[in-house]
C-alpha positions as a printed Julia matrix, in Angstrom:
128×3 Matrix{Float64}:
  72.83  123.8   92.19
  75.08  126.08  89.89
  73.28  128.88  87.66
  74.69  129.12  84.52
  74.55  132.49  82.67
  75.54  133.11  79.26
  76.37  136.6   77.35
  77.56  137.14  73.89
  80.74  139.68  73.29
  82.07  140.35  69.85
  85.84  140.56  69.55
  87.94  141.96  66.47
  90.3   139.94  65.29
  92.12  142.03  62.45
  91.24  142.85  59.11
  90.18  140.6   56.6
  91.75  142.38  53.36
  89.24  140.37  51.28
  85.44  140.06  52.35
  82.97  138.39  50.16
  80.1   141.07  50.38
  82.74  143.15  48.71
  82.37  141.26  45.4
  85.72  141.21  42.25
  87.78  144.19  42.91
  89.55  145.46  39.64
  92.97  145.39  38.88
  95.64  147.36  40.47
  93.09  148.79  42.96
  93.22  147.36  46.46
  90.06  146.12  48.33
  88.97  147.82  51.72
  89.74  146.21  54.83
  86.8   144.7   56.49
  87.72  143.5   60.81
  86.6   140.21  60.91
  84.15  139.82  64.06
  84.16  136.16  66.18
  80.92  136.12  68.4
  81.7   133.94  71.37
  79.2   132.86  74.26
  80.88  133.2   77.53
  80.08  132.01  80.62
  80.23  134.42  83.18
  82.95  134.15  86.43
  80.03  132.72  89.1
  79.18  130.1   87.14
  83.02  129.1   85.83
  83.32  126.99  89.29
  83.42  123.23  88.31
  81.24  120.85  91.48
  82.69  118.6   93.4
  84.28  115.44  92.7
  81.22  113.7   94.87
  78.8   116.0   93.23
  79.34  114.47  89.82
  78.55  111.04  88.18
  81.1   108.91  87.05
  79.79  106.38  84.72
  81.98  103.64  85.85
  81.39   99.88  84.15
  80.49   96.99  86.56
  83.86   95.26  84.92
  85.94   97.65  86.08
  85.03   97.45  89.82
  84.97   93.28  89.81
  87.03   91.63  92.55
  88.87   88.89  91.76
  88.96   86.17  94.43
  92.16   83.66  95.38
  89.73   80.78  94.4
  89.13   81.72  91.06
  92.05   82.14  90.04
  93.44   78.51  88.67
  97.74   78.39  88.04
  98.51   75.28  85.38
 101.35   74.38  87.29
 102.01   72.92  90.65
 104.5    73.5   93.25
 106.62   70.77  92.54
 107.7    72.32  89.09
 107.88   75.83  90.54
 110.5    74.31  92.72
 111.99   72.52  89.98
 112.36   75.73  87.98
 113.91   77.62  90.68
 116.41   74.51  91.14
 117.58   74.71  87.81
 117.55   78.6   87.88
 120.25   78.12  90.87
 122.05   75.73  90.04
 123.19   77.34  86.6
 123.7    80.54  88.21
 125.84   78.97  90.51
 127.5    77.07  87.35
 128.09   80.53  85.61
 129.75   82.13  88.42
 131.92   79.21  89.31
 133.39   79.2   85.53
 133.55   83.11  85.51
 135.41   83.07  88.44
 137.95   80.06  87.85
 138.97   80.03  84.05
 140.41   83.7   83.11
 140.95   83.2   79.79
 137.31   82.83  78.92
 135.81   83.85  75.29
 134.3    87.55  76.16
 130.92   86.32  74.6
 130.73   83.78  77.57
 132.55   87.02  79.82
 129.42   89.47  78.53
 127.06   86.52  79.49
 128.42   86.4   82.87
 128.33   89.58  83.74
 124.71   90.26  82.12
 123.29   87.23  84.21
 124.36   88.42  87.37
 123.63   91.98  86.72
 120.27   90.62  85.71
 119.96   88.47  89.43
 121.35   91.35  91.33
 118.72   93.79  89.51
 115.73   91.42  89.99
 116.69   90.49  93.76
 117.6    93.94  94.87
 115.19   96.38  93.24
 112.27   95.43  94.97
């Protein structure tokens, strides 16, 4: 489908003050620069376009694409204690914001626990 052609192109970098053909160099004298050469292959333009998305081959694992169905999945608990939970959950909340409200000379730890736990409720009710 795609034709891929490939040329080589040398490219100078810079020199390389010290080349290893050149062997010790005595002292005080300088060694020659040498350019250092990279040889690349490069593709050329035509064949730099990538295929489709539905050309290609995705190698996918059968895990990954597994449904999972309502009756497979199995929750511990029943309803009754979910409701239980969320009784309890309410009626402290209610609790809390009775006593914040009423007593004003509170200790601020109970103050900072207040506020956190409503802030908390009014986050988790009202972000969604």
């Amino acid at each position: 489908m795609f034709q891929v052609t490939r040329r080589q192109e040398t490219i100078e970098l810079g020199e390389n003050p010290i080349s290893p053909e050149a062997g010790p160099q005595p002292a005080g004298t300088e060694p020659e620069p040498q350019p250092t050469k990279l040889v690349s292959n490069l593709q050329s333009s035509a064949s730099s376009v990538s295929p489709r998305p539905q050309d290609r081959q995705l190698d996918i694992p059968e895990t990954s694409t597994s449904r999972v169905r309502a009756e497979d999945v199995m929750i511990p608990y029943s309803i009754l204690t979910g409701l239980i939970i969320f009784g309890i959950f309410v009626i402290s909340f209610v609790i809390v914001m009775v006593v914040r409200g009423v007593v004003h000379d509170a200790p601020i730890l109970f103050k900072f626990f207040a506020n956190m736990y409503l802030a908390g409720i009014y986050l988790a009710v009202f972000s969604c």
